[in-house]
C-alpha positions in Angstrom: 0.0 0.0 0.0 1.3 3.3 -1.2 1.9 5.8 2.2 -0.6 8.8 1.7 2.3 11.6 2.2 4.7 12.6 -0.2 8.7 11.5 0.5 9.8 15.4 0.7 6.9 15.6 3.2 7.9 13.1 5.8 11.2 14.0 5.4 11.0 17.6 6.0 8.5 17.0 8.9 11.2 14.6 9.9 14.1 17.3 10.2 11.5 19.3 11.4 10.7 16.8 14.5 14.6 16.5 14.9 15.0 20.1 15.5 11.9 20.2 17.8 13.4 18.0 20.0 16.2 20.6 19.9 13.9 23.0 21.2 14.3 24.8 18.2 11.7 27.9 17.9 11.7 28.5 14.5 10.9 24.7 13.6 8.6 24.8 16.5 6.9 27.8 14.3 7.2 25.7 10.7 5.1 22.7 12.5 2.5 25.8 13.9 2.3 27.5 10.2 2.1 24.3 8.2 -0.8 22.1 10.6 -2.6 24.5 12.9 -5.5 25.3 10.0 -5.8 21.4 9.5 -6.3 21.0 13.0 -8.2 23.9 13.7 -10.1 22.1 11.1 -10.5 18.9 12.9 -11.8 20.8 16.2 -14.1 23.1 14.5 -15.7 19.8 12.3 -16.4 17.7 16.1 -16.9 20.6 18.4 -18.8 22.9 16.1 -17.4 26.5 17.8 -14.6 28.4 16.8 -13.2 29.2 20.5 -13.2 25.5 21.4 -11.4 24.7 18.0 -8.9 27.7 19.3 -8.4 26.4 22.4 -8.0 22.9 21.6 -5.6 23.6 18.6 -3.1 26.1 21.1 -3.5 22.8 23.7 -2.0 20.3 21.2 0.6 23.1 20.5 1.7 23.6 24.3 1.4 19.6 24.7 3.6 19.0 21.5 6.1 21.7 22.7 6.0 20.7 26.8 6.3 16.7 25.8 8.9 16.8 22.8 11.8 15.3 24.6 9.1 12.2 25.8 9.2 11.2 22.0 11.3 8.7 21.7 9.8 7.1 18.5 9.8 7.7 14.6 6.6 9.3 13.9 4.8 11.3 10.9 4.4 14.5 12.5 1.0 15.2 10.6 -0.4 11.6 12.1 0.9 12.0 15.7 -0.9 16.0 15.5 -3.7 14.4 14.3 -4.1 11.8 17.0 -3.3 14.2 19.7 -6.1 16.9 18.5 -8.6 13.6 18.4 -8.1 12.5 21.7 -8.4 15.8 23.0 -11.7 16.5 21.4 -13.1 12.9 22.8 -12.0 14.0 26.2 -13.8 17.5 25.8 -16.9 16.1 24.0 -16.6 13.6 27.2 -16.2 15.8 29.9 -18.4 18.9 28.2 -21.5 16.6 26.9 -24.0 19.5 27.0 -21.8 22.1 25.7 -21.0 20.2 23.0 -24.0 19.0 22.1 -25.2 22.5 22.4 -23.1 23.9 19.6 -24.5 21.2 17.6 -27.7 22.6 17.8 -26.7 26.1 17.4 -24.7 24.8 14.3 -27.7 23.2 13.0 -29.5 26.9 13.2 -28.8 29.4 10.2 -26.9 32.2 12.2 -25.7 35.3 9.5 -21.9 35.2 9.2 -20.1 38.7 9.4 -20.1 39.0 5.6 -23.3 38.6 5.2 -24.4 41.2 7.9 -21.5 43.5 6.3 -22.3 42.4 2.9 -26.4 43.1 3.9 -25.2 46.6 5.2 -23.5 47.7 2.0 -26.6 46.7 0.3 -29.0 48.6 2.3 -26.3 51.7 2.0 -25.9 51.6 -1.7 -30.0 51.2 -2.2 -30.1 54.6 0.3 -27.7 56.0 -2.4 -29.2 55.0 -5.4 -33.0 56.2 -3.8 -31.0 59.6 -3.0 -30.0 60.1 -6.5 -33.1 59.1 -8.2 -34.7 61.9 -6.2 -32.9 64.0 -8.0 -33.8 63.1 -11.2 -36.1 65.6 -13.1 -40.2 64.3 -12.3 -40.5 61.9 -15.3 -37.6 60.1 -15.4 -38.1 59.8 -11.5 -41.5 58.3 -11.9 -40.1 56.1 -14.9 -36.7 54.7 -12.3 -38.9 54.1 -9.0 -41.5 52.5 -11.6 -38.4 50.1 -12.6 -37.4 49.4 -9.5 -40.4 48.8 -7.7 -42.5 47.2 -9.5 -42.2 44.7 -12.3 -43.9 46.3 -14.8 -42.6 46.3 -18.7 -42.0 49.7 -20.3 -45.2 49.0 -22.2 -47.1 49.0 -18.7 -45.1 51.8 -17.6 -45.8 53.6 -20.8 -49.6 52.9 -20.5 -49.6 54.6 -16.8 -47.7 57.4 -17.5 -49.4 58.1 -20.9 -46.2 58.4 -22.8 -45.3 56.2 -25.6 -42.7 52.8 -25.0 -39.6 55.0 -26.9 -39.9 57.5 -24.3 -39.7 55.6 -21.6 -36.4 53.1 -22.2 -34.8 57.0 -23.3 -35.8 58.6 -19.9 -34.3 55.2 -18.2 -31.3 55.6 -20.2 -31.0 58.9 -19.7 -31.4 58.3 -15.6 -29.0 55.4 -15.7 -26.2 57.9 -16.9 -27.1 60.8 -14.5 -27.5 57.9 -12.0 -23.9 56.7 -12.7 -22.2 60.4 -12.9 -24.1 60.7 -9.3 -22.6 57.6 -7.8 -19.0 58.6 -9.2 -19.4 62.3 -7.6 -21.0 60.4 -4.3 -17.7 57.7 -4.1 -15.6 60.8 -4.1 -16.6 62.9 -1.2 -16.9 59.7 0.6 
């Protein structure tokens, strides 16, 4: 059976184990940079909350550190991480039933992430913009934008309600889009 890890991999986690053992800081750093995402991965995937994932991943990392010189056996580093951030998690999700369980039922409800609460904000800010310039707009092309964007009418129905023919109402929309756009470029600047 073919090992799962590349040569250059266990060889460089290898030297990298070697130099641990050496108390060596800047490998101790290498290790950090190259598995903590993979094991913060691991945490967050059993114990469904980012602070537990945090805490358990820094606990492997002051357990690996602390115990180094214990090791006396040839190990892939990614395996031995692995196992360490398991048993971990089994012991929390032993010793902190209900919490655990908990964030499994929070996970399971459809909280907004940051970027969608920023992402909702920009939204509701640009739509304040846009409804600021189109009150600028001279009365019929006005009436012809808000038409647009509030209902889903077709520039024949829009035509029909204003009394103006279907030509004159895709050239006031064209006409608004352009002061429209010359409005948001003057409005991006002062901001």
């Amino acid at each position: 059976m073919k090992n799962k890890f590349p040569e250059y991999a266990r060889n460089e986690d290898h030297a990298l184990f070697i130099l641990l053992k050496k108390r060596d800081r800047d490998a101790f750093s290498m290790i950090y940079e190259k598995y903590h995402r993979y094991l913060y991965a691991i945490a967050l995937k059993y114990l469904k909350n980012s602070l537990m994932a945090e805490d358990v991943v820094q606990h492997v990392y002051v357990k690996l550190w602390e115990h180094t010189s214990d090791i006396h056996i040839e190990i892939n580093l990614k395996n031995y991480l692995y196992t360490m951030t398991k048993n971990y998690i089994l012991n929390i999700i032993r010793d902190r039933k209900d919490e655990v369980s908990l964030n499994y039922v929070n996970a399971q409800i459809d909280i907004p992430d940051q970027y969608d609460i920023m992402k909702a904000l920009e939204d509701k800010q640009m739509s304040a913009i846009l409804y600021k310039g189109v009150e600028l707009l001279p009365p019929q092309k006005k009436e012809v934008c808000l038409r647009k964007l509030e209902t889903n009418d077709s520039n024949q129905q829009i035509a029909d309600k204003m009394g103006i023919s279907v030509h004159t109402v895709k050239s006031h929309y064209q006409e608004s889009l352009k002061l429209l756009r010359a409005y948001f470029r003057q409005t991006k600047i002062m901001s």
